[in-house]
N, C-alpha and C positions, 0 to 999 in steps of 0.2 A: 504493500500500500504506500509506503515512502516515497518508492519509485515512481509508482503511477502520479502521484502530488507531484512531485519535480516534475516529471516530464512534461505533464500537463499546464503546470506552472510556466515552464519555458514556452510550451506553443502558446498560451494563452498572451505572452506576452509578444512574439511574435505575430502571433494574429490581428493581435488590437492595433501593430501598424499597419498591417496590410488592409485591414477593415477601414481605418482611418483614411486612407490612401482614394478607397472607392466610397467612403459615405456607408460602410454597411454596418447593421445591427450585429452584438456580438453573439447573438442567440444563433443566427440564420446556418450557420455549421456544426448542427449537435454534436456531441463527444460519442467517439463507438465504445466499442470494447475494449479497445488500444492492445491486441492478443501479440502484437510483434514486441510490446514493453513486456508486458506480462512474461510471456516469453525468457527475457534477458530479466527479468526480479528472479526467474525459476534458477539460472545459468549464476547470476549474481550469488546466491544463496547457497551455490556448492563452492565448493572446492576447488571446481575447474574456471570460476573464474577469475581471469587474472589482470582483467582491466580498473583503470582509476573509476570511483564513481562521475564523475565530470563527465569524461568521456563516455561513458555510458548513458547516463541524460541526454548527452548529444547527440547521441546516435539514434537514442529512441525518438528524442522530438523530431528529429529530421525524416527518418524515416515515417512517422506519425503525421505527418507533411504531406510528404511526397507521395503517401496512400490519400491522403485528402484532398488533396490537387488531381489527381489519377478519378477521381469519384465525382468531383464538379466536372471534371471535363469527358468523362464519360457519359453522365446524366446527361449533359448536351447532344453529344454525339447520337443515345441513343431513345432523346426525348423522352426521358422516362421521367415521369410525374413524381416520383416519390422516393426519398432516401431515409434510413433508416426511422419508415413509418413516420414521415413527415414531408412535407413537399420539399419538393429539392430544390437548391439554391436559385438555379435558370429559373424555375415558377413562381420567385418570389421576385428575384432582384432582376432576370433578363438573363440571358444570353451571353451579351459581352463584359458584365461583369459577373458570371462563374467560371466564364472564360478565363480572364483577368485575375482572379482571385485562384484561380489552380498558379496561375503563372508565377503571380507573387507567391506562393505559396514554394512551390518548388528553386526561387531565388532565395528566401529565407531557407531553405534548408540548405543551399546549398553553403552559405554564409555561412550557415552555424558551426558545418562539418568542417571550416577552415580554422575553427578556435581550437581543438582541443589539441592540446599537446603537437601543436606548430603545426596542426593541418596533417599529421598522422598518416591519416585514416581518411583523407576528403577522394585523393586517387580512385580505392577501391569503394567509393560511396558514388563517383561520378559515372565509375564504369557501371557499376548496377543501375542507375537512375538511364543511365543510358541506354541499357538493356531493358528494362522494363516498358519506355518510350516504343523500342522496335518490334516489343513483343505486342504490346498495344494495335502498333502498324499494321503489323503482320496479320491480327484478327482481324481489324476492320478492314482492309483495302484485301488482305485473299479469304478470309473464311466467311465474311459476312453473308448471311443470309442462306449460308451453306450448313449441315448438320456435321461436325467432323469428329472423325472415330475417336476412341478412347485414348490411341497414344497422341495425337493429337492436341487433345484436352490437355492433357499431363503437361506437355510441350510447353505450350500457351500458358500454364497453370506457372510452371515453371520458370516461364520467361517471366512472370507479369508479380504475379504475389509473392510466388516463394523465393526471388530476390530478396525481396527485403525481411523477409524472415530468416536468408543466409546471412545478411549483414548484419543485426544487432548481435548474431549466433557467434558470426565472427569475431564482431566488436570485443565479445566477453570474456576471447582467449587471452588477450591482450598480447604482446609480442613473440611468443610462441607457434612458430609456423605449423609444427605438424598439427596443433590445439588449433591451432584456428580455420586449416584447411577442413579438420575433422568434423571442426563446431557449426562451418559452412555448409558442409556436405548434409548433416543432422536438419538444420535449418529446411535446405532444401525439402527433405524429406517430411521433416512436419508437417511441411503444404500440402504433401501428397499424401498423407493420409487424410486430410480431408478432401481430396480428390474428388466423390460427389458431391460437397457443395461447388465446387469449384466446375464440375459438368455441369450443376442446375444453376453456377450463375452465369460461367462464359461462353457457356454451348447453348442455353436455351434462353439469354437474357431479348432477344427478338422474339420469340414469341410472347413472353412476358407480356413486351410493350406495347405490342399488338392487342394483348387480352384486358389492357389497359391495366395491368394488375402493379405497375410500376416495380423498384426492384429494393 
């Protein structure tokens, strides 16, 4: 619970510039479950981790970011009326500021990941944020509107979410390569055992939207 307050603590403070920036309420981005911090409090709590708390905050707000930026500009992309049981940002403020606000959203994280310990950790933070951008791509502009098999799914799953659940994983090795390759590869794998949410949201989030059932 410590962790989740910091980390929270850091987006929130984050956020109220970027909200500030476009005029928005601070309510309009409810808080999810934050499962990629949660995550790294489990990692924190043993043994095997072996990063500063700082850099751990950082890595979870950023990442806690860069999943929220990823979720306004999908809501767009796939006009879906509703995020976690509430209308989504596009249906309250428009368009070009959920647009906007993923943007800032994903500048702030990228800022954050440049403080801890002289920017560490920003390299293997851009290559995932980078990665997760192409995996995005890759669904909408070839799989869209298409049903795609189950390695597929995993694929896509792999590129998009379970990044950043390698990276807090990583984070918490701290400079220990073969720990951190390990804790990356773990990470990975957590996404994949939720593997059917991750069918019923990126393999059937179109028909959803179509049912108007939003996501």
């Amino acid at each position: 619970m410590e962790l989740l307050n910091a980390v929270q603590a850091v987006i929130c403070q984050r956020l109220e510039r970027a909200q500030e920036v476009l005029g928005l309420k601070a309510d309009l981005l409810p808080r999810g479950k934050m499962l990629r911090t949660r995550l790294a409090g489990r990692l924190w709590a043993s043994v095997a981790c072996g990063a500063c708390c700082e850099t751990i905050v950082a890595a979870c707000a950023a990442i806690e970011m860069v999943h929220t930026a990823s979720l306004c500009h999908d809501d767009v992309i796939d006009e879906s009326p509703l995020r976690r049981h509430r209308p989504a940002l596009w249906t309250v403020a428009g368009r070009p500021a959920a647009v906007l606000t993923g943007d800032l959203l994903l500048s702030e994280s990228m800022d954050l990941m440049l403080q801890p310990q002289g920017g560490l950790y920003a390299r293997s933070f851009l290559a995932k944020v980078r990665q997760v951008v192409e995996a995005e791509t890759r669904q909408e502009l070839l799989h869209r509107g298409q049903m795609p098999d189950m390695q597929t799914c995993i694929t896509v799953a792999r590129g998009k979410t379970g990044l950043l659940f390698a990276f807090v994983a990583e984070i918490c090795a701290g400079t220990d390569p073969v720990l951190r390759s390990a804790l990356e590869e773990a990470g990975y794998l957590l996404r994949q055992v939720l593997t059917p949410r991750v069918i019923h949201g990126d393999c059937h989030d179109q028909r959803r939207i179509e049912a108007g059932q939003g996501i």
